[in-house]
N, C-alpha and C positions, 0 to 999 in steps of 0.2 A: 504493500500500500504506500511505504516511503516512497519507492520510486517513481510510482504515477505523481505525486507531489513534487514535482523535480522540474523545474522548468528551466532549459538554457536561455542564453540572450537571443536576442534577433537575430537575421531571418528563418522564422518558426516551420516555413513553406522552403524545401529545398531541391534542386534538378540536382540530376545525375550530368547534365550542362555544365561543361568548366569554362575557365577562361581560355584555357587554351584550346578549349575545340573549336571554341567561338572564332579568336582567332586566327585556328589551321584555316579554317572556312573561308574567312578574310582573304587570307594571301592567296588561295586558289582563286577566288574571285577575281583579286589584281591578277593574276598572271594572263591573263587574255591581253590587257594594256600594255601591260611590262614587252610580252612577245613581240607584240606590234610595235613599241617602241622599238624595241633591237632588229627589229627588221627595216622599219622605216629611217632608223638615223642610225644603225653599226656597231660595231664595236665601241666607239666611244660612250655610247647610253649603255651600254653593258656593264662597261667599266665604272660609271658611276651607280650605276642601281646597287651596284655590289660595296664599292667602296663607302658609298652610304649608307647600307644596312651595316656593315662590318663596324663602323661610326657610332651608330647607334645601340648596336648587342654592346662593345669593349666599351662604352662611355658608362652603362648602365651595369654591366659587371666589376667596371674599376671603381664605381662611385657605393655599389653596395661593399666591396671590399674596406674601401678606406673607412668607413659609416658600420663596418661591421655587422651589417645587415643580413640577412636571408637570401642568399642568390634567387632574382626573380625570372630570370630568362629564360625559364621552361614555360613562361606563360605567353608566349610569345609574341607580348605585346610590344616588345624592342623592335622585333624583325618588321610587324605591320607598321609604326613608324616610321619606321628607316625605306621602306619601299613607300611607302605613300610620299614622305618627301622627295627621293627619289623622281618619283612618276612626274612631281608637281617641279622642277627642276631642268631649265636648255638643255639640250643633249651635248651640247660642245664647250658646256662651263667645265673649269678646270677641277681635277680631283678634291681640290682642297677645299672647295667650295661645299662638298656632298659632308665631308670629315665635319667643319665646321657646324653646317648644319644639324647634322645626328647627332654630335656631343648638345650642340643648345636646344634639340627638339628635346632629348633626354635632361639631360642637369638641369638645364635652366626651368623650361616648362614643366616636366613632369616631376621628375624626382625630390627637386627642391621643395615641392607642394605635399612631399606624405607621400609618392609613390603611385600607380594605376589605382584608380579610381580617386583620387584626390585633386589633379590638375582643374584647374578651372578654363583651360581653352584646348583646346583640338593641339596635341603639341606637333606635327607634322605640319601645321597650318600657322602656327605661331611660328615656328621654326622659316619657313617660307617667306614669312611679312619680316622679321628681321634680316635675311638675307638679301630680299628687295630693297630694304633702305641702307643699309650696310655698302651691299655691293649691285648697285641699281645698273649701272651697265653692263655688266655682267648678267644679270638676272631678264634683262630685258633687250638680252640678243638672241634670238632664233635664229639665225643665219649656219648654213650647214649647208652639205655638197647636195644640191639637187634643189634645195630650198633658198631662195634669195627674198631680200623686201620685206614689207612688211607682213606680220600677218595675219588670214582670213579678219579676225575682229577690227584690226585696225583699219585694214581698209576699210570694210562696212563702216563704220565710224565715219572714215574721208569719205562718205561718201560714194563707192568706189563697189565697182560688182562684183560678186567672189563665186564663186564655182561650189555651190551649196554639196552638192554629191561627194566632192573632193574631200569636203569636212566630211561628211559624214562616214564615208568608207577610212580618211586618215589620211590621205596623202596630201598633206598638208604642214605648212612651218609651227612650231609650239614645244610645247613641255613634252617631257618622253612620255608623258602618260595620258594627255588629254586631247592627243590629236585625233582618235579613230574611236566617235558616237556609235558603232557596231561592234567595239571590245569591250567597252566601257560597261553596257546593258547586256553583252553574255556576261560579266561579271557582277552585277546587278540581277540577275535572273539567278545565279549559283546561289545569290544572298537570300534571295526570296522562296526560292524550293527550299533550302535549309532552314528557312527559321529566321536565318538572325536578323535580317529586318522588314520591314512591310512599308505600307507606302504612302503611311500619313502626313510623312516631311516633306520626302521625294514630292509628292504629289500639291500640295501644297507649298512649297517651295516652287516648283516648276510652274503651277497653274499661275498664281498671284505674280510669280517673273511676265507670264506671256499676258493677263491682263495690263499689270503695268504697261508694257509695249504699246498695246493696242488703244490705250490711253494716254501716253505720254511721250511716245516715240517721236510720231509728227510723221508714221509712216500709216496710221491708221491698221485695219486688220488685213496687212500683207504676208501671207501665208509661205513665199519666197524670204523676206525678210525675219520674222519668227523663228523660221527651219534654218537661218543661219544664224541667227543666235541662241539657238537652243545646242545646236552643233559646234558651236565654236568655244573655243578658250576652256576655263573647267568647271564649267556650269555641270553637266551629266555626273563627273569621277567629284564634284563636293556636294550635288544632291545625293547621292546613291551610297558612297563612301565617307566623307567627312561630315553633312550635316546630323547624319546617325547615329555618328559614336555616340556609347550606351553613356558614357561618361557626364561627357557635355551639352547631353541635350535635354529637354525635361522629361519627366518621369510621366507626367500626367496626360489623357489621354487628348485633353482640350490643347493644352499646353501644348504638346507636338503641331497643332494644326497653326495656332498663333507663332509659334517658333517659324514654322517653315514661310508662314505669308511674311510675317518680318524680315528673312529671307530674301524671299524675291522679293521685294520692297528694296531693298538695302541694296538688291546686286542690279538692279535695275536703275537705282541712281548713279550708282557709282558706274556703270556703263552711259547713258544715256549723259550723264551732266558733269560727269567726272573728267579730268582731265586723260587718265586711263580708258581702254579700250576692255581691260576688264573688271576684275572687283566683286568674283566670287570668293579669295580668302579674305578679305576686309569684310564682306559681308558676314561671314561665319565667323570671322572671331568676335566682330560685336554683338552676334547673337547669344554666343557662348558669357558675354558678359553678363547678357541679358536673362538668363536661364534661373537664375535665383528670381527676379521679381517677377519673371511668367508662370513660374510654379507656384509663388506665392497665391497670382490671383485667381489661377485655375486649379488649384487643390479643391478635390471634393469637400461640402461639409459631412460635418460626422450625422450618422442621426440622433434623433434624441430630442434631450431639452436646450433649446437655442439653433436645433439645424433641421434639416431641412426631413416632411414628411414625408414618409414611404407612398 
C-alpha cells in the first residue's frame, strides 16, 4: 500500500520516444537537402557540412568536459545543429566560418543557457544571424562555379524575372541547404509520417506569409510571384525544420497557430520592406523571443472555481 502512495516528480505521462530518436528522425529528414546541396555546389559544401557538425559535436563535448558535466552527445542534438547551420551556410565560405559557427551555435546559445531544452532561441539560427553580422560579406556571397549574380530573391526584389521551376527543383544560387523546395518537403514529409511534427506552424507560418503578399506586396494575388517566394531563400527548410523545434516554440495548441502567423508576418516584412531580400532567420528568432508571452496568453484555463465551464 506504501508504494501506491509514492509519487515521482513531473512528467507523470511518459513515451518510450527519446530525444535521440527524435532527433535520428531529424537528420534523415535533412539529408535529402544536405544530398542536393553536394551535388549542386561539390565538394566544397561537403567539406563544410562536415567541418560544421565536427564544430558543433567537439565544442559541446569539450564544454561538458571542462563543466564536468554528463556527456550529452548521444542525444544527438549536437549533430542536428551542426547540419542545420550547415544547410543555412554559402557553399564557398571558408572552413572556419562552419568551426566558428558550431562552437557559438553550441557554447554560446545553447549550453550557456542549462543545456537542450533550456536555450531560449533556435541555436542553428542564432548561430547564423551572428555570422551574418560578424562576417556579412562572407555570409552574403553565393557566387560559385555555374552560379553567378545575384540570387533568385534578390532579383524578384529588383524587380527582375526569375525562373520559378529552377527554385523549385534547386538549381539555383543560395545556402547549401535551401536551394531545392522538392528536398526540403521529402524531408518535411519523413517528419510528418514519423511523428515528430505536424502542420500547425508550417501551415500557419506559410499561409499568413502568402496573405501578407497578396496584401502588401503591390503585386496583388500573383500566383507566379507567390510560387517564387514560397520557393526561394529558407522560407520551406525554417517553416518545416526551425520554426518546430520542440524547444523554442510554444507548447500550446492556440499558441502554435499565433506563433506561426507572427511568423509570416515578420518574414514578410522583413522581405517586402527590408533592406534584405530575405529574413526568414530574423523572423524566427524574434518569434523564439516571443514564445514566453504567447504561451502566457494562450494557456488553457484550469477548470473549476475562477475558469472556464465544461
Amino acid at each position: 500500500m506504501s508504494d501506491l502512495m509514492k509519487v515521482s516528480s513531473n512528467p507523470h505521462i511518459r513515451s518510450k520516444v527519446t530525444t535521440g530518436n527524435i532527433m535520428f528522425c531529424v537528420i534523415l529528414a535533412l539529408l535529402p537537402a544536405a544530398v542536393f546541396g553536394i551535388y549542386n555546389f561539390g565538394i566544397p559544401a561537403l567539406v563544410l557540412i562536415l567541418v560544421t557538425v565536427a564544430s558543433a559535436v567537439l565544442s559541446e563535448t569539450i564544454f561538458n568536459k571542462i563543466c564536468k558535466k554528463k556527456n550529452t552527445i548521444s542525444d544527438l542534438s549536437a549533430i542536428v545543429t551542426g547540419l542545420l547551420l550547415a544547410l543555412n551556410l554559402p557553399p564557398r565560405a571558408p572552413w572556419w566560418i562552419g568551426v566558428i559557427g558550431g562552437a557559438f551555435a553550441i557554447i554560446v546559445v545553447k549550453m550557456l543557457f542549462g543545456g537542450l531544452g533550456q536555450n531560449f532561441m533556435n541555436p542553428a539560427l542564432g548561430a547564423r544571424c551572428f555570422l551574418l553580422i560578424s562576417f556579412t560579406s562572407i555570409m552574403t556571397n553565393f557566387e560559385c562555379d555555374g552560379y553567378t549574380g545575384a540570387t533568385p530573391l534578390a532579383a524578384l526584389k529588383a524587380g527582375e524575372n526569375v525562373d520559378t521551376m529552377s527554385m523549385i527543383i534547386g538549381k539555383t544560387a543560395g545556402t547549401i541547404g535551401e536551394t531545392s523546395m522538392i528536398a526540403i518537403l521529402i524531408g518535411a514529409c519523413i517528419l510528418l509520417f514519423a511523428g515528430a511534427i505536424d502542420l500547425k506552424i508550417p501551415f500557419s507560418y506559410l499561409g499568413s506569409f502568402v496573405v501578407f503578399l497578396v496584401l502588401f506586396s503591390g503585386h496583388g494575388f500573383s500566383p507566379a510571384y507567390i510560387s517564387a517566394q514560397l520557393a526561394g531563400g529558407g522560407l520551406m527548410l525554417g517553416a518545416f525544420f526551425m520554426a518546430t523545434d520542440y524547444v523554442t516554440r510554444p507548447i500550446t495548441k492556440r499558441g502554435q497557430y499565433v506563433y506561426g502567423i507572427i511568423l509570416g508576418i515578420l518574414t514578410g516584412i522583413f522581405r517586402i520592406y527590408g533592406a534584405s531580400a530575405e529574413g526568414v532567420s530574423y523572423a524566427i528568432i524574434l518569434g523564439n523571443l516571443l514564445v514566453p508571452l504567447i504561451e502566457r496568453v494562450t494557456i488553457p484555463k484550469s477548470f473549476g472555481k475562477g475558469g472556464e465551464k465544461a
